[in-house]
C-alpha positions in Angstrom: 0.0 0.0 0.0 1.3 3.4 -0.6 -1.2 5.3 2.0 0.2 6.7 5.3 1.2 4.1 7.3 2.4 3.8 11.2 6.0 3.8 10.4 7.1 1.7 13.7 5.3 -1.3 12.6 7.8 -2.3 10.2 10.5 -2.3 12.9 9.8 -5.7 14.1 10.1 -6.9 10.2 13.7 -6.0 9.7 16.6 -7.3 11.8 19.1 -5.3 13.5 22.9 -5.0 13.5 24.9 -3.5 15.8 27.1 -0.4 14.8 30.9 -1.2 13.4 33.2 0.5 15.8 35.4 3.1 14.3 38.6 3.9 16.2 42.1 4.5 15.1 43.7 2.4 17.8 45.7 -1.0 16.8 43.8 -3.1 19.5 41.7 -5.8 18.7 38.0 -5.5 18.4 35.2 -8.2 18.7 33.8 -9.6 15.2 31.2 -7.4 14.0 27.8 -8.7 12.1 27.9 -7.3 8.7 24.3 -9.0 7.4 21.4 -10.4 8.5 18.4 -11.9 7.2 14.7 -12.1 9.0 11.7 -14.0 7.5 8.3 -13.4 8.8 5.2 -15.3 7.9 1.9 -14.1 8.0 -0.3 -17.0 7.8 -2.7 -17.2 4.2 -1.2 -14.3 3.5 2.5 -14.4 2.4 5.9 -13.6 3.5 8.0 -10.8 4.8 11.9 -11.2 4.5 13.6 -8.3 6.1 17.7 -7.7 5.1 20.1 -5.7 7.1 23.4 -5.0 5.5 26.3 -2.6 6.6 27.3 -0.1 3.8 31.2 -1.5 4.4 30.2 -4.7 2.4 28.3 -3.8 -0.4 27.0 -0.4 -2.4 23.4 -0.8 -3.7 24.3 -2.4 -6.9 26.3 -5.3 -5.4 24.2 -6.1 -3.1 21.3 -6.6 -5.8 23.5 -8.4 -7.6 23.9 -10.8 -4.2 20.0 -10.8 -4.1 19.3 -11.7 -7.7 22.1 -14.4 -7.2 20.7 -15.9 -3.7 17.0 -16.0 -5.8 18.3 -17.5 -8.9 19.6 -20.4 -6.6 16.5 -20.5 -4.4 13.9 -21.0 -7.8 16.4 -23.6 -9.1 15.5 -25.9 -5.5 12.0 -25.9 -6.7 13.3 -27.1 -10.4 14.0 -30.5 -11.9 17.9 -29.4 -11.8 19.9 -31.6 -9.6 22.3 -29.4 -8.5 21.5 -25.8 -8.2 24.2 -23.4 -9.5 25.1 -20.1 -11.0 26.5 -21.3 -14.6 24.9 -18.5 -16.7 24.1 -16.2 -13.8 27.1 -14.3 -14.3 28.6 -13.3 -17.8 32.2 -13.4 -15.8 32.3 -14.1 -11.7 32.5 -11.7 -9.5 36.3 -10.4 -8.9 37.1 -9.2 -5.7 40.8 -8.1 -5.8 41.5 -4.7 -4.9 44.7 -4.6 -5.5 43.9 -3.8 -9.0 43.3 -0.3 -8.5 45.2 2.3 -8.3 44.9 5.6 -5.6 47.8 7.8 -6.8 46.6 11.0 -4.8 46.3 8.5 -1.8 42.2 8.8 -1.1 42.3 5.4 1.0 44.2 6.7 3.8 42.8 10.3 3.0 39.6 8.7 3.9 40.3 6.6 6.5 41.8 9.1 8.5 39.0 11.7 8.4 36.3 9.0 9.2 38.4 8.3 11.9 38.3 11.8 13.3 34.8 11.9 13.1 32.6 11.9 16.2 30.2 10.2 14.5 27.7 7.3 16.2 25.5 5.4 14.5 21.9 5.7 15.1 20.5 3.2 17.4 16.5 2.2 17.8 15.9 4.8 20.4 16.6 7.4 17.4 13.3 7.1 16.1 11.2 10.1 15.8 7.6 8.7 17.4 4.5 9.4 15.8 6.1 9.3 12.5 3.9 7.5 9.1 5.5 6.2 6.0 4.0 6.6 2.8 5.0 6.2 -0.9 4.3 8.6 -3.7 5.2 7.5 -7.3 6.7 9.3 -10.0 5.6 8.1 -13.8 6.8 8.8 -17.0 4.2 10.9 -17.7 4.5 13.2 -14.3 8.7 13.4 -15.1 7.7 14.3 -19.1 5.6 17.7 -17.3 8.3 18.4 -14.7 10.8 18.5 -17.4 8.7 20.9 -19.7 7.9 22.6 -16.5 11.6 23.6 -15.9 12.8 24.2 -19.4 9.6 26.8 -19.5 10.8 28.6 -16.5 13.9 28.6 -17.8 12.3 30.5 -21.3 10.2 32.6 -19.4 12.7 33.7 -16.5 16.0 34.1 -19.1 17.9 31.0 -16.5 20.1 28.6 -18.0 19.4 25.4 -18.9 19.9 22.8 -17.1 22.6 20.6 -18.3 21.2 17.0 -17.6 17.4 15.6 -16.8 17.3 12.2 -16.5 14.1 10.6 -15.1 16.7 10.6 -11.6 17.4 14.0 -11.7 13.9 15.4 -12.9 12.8 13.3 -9.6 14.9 14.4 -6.9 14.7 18.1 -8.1 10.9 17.9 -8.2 11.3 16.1 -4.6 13.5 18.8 -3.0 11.1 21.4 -3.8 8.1 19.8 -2.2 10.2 18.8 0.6 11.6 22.6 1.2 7.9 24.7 0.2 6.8 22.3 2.7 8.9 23.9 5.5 8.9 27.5 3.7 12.2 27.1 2.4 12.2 28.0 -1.6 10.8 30.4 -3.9 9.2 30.0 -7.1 12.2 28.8 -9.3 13.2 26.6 -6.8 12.8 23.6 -8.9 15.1 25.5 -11.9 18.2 25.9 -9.2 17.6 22.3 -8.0 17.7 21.0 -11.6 20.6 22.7 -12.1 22.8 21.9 -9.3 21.7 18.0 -9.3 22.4 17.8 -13.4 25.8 19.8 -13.7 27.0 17.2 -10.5 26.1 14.3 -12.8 27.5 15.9 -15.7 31.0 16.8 -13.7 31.2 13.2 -12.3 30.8 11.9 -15.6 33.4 13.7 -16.6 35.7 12.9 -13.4 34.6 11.0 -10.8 36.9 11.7 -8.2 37.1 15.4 -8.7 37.3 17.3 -5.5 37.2 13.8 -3.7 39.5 15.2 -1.1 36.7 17.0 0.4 34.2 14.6 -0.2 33.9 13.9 3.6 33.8 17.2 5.1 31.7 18.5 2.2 29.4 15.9 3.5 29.2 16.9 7.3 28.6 20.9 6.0 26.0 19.5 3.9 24.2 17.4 7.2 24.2 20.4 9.1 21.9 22.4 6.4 18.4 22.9 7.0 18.3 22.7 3.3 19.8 19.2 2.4 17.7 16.2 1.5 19.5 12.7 1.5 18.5 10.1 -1.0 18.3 6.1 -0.5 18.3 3.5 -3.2 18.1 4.0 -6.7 15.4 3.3 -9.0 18.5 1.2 -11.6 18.9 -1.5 -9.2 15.5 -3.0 -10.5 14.9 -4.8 -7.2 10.9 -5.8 -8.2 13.0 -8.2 -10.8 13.7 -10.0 -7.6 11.8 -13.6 -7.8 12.6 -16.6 -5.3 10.1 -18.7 -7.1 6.7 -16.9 -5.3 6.9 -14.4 -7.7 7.6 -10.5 -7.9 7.8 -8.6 -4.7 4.6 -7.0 -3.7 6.4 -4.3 -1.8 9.6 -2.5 -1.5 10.2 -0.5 1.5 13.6 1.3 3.0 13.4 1.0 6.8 16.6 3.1 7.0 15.4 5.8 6.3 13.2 5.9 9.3 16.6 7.1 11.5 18.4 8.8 8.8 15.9 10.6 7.5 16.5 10.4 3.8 13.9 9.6 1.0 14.3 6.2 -1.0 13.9 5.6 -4.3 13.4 2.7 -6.2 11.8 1.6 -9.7 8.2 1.6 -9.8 6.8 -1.8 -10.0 3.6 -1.3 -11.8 5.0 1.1 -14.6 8.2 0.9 -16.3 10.6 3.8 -16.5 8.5 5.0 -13.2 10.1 5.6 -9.7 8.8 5.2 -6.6 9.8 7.6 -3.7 9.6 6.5 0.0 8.9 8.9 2.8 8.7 9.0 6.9 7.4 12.3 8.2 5.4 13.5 11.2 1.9 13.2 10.2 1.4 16.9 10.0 4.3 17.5 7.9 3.3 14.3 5.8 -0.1 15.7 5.3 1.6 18.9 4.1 3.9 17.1 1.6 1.8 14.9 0.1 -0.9 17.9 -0.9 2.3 19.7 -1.9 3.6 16.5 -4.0 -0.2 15.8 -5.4 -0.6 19.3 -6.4 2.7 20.2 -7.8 2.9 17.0 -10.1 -0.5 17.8 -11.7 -0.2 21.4 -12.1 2.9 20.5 -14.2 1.0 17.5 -15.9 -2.5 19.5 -16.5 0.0 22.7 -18.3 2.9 20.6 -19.9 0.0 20.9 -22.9 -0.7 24.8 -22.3 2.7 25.7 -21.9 4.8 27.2 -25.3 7.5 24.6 -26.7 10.4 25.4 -25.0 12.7 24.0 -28.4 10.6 25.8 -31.2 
């Protein structure tokens, strides 16, 4: 379901891990659980399998790649083949050797040493905000199509520059961040121009180089946390996690519980419409009521006039 949704009931459903220690020092440290897995049945009903997953083993896109592998292998027990395997999962194995790249401006220990220096702590269960509800608005082709007429209007109309990249990700999160900040009276009218801007030249200067400025990645990153402004995003609609079949079929439901405590916005690819995305969301209800009338607004004003509006490329 996508409706507002008690947010602490899907606690129970996921399993927990406890925080990896960071320190400096060269003394020994206890093992530290780096996944877990959690099934729950609800009886005549179906299935719930919770995953919890440090970020230290896996970015999003390996750790699909884990998931598609583990379900491959679980349809195969409920196939005639004698021996489950992954012959023909992967077009080459996985290859894990990091000694293969190279760091010549030394970014490892560059890295290693600021996390280290960071008084940073990892959220724990009593970080949750009570009275929070979790609810899922989706983004379709046809709602990213108006948003980007929308912005290459204003862009006419108001003399800005263009921006320099829309993909369906970027026309999202720019779209996003303005409903997000008019909720909390944050941004004025061009606000969705200037976030279309900033997100598409970043994706056009990574393409480009993608460890430019990496030496202040991480204290670029804890200026950024403190803003009232910033808006973290989880997931990523290219992963195409609804692909994900064990042999009971498609998912019915994707949801990021992480994002309860760190108070980002997930995004994944919509399962009922391709080339969609869906965006995940925990608010206090009053703010949620006030950025889901600002999200169901928004995207059909820019639908209803994408047909009104003048052709921004005659």
């Amino acid at each position: 379901a996508h409706h507002p949704r008690d947010a602490s009931l899907f606690h129970p459903l996921v399993p927990s891990l406890p925080p990896i220690p960071i320190s400096n020092s060269s003394s020994s440290t206890p093992p530290v659980p780096l996944f877990a897995a959690q099934v729950t049945v609800f009886p005549n009903s179906g299935l719930c399998l919770g995953l919890a997953c440090h970020h230290v083993v896996a970015d999003a896109r390996t750790f699909n790649l884990f998931l598609k592998a583990w379900a491959s292998l679980s349809r195969q027990l409920s196939s005639p083949a004698p021996q489950p395997s992954l012959r023909g999962f992967f077009t080459t194995p996985p290859y894990y050797d990091r000694t293969v790249l190279r760091d010549p401006r030394g970014l490892f220990l560059r890295f290693l040493f600021e996390w280290w220096s960071c008084k940073w702590q990892a959220p724990s269960s009593s970080d949750h905000v009570p009275d929070t509800v979790r609810s899922t608005f989706v983004v379709g082709t046809t709602g990213m199509d108006g948003i980007r007429k929308w912005i290459l209007s204003r862009c006419n109309s108001e003399n800005l520059s263009r921006p320099p990249h829309l993909s369906p990700y970027v026309l999202t999160c720019a779209f996003l961040w303005v409903v997000w900040a008019t909720a909390h009276e944050l941004v004025g009218e061009n606000g969705i121009v200037v976030a279309a801007n900033a997100l598409g030249s970043t994706v056009k200067r990574l393409d480009k180089d993608l460890f430019a400025d990496a030496e202040r990645w991480i204290s670029d990153w804890w200026a950024l946390s403190e803003s009232e402004l910033h808006v973290t995003v989880a997931g990523s609609p290219k992963v195409d996690l609804y692909d994900t079949d064990f042999g009971w079929g498609r998912p019915r439901k994707i949801e990021d519980i992480s994002i309860d405590k760190s108070r980002a916005i997930s995004l994944h690819e919509s399962r009922d419409g391709k080339g969609g995305i869906e965006v995940g969301v925990v608010l206090p209800k009053p703010q949620m009521d006030a950025f889901t009338s600002l999200f169901t607004a928004g995207l059909s004003v820019m639908m209803m006039k994408q047909t009104t509006l003048p052709n921004p490329n005659s």
